[in-house]
One Martini backbone bead per residue (centre of mass of N, CA, C, O) as a GRO file, in nm:
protein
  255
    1UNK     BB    1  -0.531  -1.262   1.537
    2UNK     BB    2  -0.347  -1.477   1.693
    3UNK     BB    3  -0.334  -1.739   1.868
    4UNK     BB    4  -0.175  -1.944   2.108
    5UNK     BB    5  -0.160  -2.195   1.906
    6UNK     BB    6  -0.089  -2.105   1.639
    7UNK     BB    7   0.182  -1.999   1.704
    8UNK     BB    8   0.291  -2.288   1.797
    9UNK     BB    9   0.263  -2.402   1.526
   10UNK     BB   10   0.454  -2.176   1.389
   11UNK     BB   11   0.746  -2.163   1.507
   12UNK     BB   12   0.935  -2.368   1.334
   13UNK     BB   13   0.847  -2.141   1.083
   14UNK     BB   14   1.000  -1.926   1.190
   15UNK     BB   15   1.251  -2.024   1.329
   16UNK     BB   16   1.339  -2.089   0.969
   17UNK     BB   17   1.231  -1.833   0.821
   18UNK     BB   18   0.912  -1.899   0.631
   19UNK     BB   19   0.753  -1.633   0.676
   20UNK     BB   20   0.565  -1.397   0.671
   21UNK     BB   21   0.541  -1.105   0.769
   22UNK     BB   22   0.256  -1.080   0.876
   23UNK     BB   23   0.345  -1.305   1.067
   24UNK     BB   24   0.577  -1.230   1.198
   25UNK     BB   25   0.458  -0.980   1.352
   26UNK     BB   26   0.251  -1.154   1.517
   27UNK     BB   27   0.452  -1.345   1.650
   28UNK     BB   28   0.636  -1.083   1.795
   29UNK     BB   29   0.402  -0.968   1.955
   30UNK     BB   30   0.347  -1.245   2.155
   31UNK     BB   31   0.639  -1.304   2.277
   32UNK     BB   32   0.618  -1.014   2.430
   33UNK     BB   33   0.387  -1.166   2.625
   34UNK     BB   34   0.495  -1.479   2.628
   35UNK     BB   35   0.670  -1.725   2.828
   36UNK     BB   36   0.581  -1.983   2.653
   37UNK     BB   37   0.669  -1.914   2.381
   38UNK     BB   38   0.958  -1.843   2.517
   39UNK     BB   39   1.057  -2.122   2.536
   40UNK     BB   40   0.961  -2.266   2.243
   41UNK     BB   41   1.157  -2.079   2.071
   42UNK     BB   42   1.427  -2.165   2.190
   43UNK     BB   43   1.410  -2.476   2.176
   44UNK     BB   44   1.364  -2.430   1.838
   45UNK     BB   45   1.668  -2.318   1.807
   46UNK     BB   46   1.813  -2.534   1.860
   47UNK     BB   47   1.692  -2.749   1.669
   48UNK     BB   48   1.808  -2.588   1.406
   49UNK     BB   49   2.093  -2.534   1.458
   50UNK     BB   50   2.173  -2.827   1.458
   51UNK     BB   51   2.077  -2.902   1.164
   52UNK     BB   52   2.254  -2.664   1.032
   53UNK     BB   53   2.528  -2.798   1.170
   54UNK     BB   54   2.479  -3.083   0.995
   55UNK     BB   55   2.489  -2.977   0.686
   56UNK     BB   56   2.546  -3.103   0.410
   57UNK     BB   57   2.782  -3.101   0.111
   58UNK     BB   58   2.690  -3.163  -0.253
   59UNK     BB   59   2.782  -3.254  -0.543
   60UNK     BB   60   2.640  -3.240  -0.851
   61UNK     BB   61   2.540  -3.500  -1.000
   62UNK     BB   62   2.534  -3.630  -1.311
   63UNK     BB   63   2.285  -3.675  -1.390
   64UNK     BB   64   2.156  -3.458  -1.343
   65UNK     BB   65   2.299  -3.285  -1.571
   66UNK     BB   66   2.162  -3.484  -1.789
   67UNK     BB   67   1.860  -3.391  -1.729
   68UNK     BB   68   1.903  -3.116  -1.826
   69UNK     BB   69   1.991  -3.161  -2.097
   70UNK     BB   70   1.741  -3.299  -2.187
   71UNK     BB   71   1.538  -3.080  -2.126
   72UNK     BB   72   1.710  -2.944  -2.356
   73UNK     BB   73   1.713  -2.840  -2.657
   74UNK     BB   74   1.849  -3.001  -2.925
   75UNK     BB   75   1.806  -2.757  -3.147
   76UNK     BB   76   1.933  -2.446  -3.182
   77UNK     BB   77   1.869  -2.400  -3.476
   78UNK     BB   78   1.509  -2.398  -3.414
   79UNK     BB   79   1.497  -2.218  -3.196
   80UNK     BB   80   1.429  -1.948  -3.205
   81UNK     BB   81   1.525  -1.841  -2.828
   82UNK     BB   82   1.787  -1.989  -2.873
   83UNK     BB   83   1.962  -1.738  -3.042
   84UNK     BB   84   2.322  -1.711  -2.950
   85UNK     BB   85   2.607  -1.785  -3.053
   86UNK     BB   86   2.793  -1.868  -2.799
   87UNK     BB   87   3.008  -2.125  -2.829
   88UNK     BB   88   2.852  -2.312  -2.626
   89UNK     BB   89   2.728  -2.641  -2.502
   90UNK     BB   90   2.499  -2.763  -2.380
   91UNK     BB   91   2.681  -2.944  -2.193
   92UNK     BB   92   2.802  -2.698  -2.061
   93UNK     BB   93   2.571  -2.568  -1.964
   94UNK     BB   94   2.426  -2.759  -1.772
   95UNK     BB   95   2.681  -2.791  -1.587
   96UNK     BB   96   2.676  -2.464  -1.508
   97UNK     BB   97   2.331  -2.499  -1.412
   98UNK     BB   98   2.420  -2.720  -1.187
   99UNK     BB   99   2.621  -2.563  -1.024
  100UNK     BB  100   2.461  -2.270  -0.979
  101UNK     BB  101   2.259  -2.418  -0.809
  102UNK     BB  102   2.436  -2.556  -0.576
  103UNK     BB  103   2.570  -2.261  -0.488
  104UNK     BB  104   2.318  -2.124  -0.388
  105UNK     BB  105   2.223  -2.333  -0.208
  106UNK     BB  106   2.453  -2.305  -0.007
  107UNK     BB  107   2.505  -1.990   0.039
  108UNK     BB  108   2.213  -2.005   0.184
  109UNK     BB  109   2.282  -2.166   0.401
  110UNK     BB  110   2.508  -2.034   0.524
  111UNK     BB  111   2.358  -1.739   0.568
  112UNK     BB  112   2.168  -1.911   0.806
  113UNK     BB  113   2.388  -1.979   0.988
  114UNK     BB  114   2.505  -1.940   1.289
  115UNK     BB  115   2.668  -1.782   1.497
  116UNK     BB  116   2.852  -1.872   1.734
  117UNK     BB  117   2.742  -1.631   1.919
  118UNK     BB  118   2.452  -1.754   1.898
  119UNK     BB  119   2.462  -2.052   1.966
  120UNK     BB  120   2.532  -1.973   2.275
  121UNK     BB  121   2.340  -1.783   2.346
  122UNK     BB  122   2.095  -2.017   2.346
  123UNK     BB  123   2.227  -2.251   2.516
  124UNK     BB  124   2.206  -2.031   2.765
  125UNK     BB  125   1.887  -2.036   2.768
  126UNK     BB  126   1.837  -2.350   2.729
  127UNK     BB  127   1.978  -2.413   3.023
  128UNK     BB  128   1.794  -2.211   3.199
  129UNK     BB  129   1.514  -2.337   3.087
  130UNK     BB  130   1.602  -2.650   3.217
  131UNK     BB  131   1.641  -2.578   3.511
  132UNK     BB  132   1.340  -2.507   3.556
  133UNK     BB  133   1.181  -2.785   3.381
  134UNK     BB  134   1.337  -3.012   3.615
  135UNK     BB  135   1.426  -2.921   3.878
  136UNK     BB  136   1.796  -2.833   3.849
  137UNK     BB  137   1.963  -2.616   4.017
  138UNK     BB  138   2.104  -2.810   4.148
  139UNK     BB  139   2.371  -3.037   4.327
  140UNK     BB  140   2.423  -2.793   4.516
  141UNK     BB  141   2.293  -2.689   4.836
  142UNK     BB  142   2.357  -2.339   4.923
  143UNK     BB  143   2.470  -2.034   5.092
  144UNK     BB  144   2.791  -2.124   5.087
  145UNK     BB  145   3.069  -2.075   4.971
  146UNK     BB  146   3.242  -2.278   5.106
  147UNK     BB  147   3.098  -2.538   5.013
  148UNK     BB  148   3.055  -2.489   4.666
  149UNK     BB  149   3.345  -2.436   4.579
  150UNK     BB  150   3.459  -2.748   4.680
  151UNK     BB  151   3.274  -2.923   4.490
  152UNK     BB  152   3.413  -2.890   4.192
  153UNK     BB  153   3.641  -3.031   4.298
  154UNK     BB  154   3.741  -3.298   4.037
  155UNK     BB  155   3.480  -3.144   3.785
  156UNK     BB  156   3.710  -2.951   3.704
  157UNK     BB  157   3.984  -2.760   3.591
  158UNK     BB  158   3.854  -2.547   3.781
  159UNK     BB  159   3.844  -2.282   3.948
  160UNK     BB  160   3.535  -2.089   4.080
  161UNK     BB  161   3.399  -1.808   4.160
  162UNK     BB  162   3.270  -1.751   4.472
  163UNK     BB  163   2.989  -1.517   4.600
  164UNK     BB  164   2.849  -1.306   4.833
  165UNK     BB  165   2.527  -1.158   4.805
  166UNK     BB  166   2.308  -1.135   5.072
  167UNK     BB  167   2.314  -0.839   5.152
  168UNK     BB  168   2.188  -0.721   4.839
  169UNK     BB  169   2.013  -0.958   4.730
  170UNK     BB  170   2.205  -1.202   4.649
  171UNK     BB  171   2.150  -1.520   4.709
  172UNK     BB  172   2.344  -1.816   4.737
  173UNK     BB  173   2.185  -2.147   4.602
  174UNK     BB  174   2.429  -2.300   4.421
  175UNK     BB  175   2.507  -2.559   4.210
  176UNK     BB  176   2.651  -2.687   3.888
  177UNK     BB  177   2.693  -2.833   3.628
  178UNK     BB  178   2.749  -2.819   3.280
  179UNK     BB  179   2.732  -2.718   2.953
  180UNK     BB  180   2.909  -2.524   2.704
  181UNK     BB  181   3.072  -2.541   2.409
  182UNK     BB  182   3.193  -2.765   2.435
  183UNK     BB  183   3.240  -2.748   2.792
  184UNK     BB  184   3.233  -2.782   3.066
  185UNK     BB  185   3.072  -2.599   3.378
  186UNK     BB  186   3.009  -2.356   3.575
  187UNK     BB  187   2.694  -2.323   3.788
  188UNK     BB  188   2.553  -2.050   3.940
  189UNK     BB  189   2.316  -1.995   4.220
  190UNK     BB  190   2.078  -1.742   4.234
  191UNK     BB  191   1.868  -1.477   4.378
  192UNK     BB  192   1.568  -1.265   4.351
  193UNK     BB  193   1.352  -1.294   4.498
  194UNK     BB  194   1.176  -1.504   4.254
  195UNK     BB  195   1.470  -1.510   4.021
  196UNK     BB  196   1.661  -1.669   3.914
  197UNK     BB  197   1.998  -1.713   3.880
  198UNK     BB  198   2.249  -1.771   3.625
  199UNK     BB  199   2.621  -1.841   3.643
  200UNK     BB  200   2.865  -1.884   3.425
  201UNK     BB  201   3.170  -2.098   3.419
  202UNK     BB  202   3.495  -2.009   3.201
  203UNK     BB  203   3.763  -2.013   3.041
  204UNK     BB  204   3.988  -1.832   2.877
  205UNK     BB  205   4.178  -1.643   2.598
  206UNK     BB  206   4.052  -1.385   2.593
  207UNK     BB  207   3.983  -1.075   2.595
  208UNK     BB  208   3.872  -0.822   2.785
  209UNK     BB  209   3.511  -0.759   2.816
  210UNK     BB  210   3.259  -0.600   2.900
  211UNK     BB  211   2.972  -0.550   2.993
  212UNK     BB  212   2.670  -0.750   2.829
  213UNK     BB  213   2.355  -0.644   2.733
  214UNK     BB  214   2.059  -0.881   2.646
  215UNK     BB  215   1.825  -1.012   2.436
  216UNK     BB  216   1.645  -1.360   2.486
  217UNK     BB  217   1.350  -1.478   2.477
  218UNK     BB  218   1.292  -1.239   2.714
  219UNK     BB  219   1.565  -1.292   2.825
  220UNK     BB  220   1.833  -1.164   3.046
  221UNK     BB  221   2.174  -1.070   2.998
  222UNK     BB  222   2.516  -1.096   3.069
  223UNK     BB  223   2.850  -1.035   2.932
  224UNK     BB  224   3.190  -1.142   3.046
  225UNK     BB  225   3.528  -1.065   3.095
  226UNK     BB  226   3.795  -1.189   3.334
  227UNK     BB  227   4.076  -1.315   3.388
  228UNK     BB  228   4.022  -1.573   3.214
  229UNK     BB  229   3.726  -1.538   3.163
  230UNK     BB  230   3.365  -1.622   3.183
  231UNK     BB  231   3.044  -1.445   3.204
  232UNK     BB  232   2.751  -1.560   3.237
  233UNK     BB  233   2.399  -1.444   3.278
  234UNK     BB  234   2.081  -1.499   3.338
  235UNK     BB  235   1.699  -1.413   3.325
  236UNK     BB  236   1.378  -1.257   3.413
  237UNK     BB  237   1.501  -1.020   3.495
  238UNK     BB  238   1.562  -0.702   3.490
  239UNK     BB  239   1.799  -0.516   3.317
  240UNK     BB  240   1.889  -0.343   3.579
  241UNK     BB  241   1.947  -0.617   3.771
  242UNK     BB  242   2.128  -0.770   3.663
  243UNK     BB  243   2.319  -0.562   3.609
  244UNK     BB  244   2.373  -0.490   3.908
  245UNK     BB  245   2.472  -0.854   3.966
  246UNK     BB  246   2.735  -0.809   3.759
  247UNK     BB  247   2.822  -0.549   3.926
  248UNK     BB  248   2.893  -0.770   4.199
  249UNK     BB  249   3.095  -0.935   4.111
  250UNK     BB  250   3.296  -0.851   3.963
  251UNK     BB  251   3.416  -0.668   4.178
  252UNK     BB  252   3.473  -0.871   4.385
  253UNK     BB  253   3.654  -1.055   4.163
  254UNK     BB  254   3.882  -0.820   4.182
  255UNK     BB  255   3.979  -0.811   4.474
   0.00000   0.00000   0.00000
């Protein structure tokens, strides 16, 4: 059984799925108990996801080719091995097995790379972890919705929707810019015991979208679509607490 030091030092090769299954299966039995192992393997997996999201791709050079050729036996009639009489040139071969490898390499790294909806789905996981590790849930602090909300004009293109939940248990205490998805967005703060709750809003073009709870490095999600919004939500609360004040938004919001 690894222990937590181990877990960590293992992160990195985990995140970039390096590890053997027995490796993978104690350190995923691991994450679902430790709070701090899962705050360092999202932001492991933002910095993968970022170098996979710049990996360049090269045609195999000419020399290497020619290195593969020089390689290969020089008289294929002398070697019972290589008696294949398929009427195709040493040189053809070389170029064409110096191209299927590194079309495989390019295919292995395409099949690795996130999907832009996995990329996002970090983000914000990795930006609601980012604002509780500098202590900056909010840029304005506040209970008040009319407050929060006209903070936004002129440092937003839209206005988002700001609701107070403070009878239900869900107080609004602040608001904050945030950045996600390549764009500006707006980042609301509640409260639920001692629970933060970010909810990001931002435009979208994409059609309505029924509420989708999910769980990523331990922290439980809520995203939907409604009248030209995004709406993701995220935090350490319960996931049928989260679907609760996603489901008590969203209703005020249709208001």
């Amino acid at each position: 059984m690894m222990d937590h030091q181990e877990v960590l030092e293992l992160l990195p090769a985990y995140a970039d799925q390096e590890l053997g299954i027995v490796e993978t299966l104690e350190i995923q039995r691991h994450l679902e108990g430790c709070a701090d192992c899962q705050r360092e393997y999202a932001a492991q997996r933002i910095v993968s996801a970022r170098f996979k999201k710049g990996a360049a791709y090269f045609e195999a050079p000419a020399y290497l080719t020619q290195r593969i050729i020089d390689a290969l036996p020089q008289d294929a009639a002398s070697a019972s091995f290589w008696h294949f009489n398929w009427g195709i040139s040493w040189r053809h071969a070389g170029a064409a097995l110096a191209t299927m490898l590194a079309l495989a390499w390019s295919v292995g790294l395409y099949l690795n790379l996130p999907s832009d909806q996995d990329k996002l789905t970090d983000e914000v996981v990795a930006s609601h972890v980012r604002s509780l590790q500098v202590d900056h849930l909010s840029d304005v602090v506040s209970t008040d919705q009319h407050t929060v909300k006209p903070w936004f004009n002129g440092k937003l293109n839209f206005s988002p929707p700001v609701v107070d939940l403070a009878s239900q248990g869900f107080p609004l205490i602040g608001g904050r810019l945030d950045y996600l998805g390549g764009r500006p967005v707006a980042a609301l703060i509640y409260r639920h015991a001692q629970h933060p709750i970010n909810l990001y809003i931002w435009p979208t073009t994409d059609r309505d979208v029924a509420p989708q709870l999910q769980n990523r490095q331990g922290y439980h999600m809520v995203r939907w679509t409604w009248d030209g919004m995004n709406y993701w939500t995220v935090s350490d609360l319960a996931g049928k607490d989260l679907e609760q004040f996603a489901g008590m938004v969203r209703s005020m919001v249709r208001q």
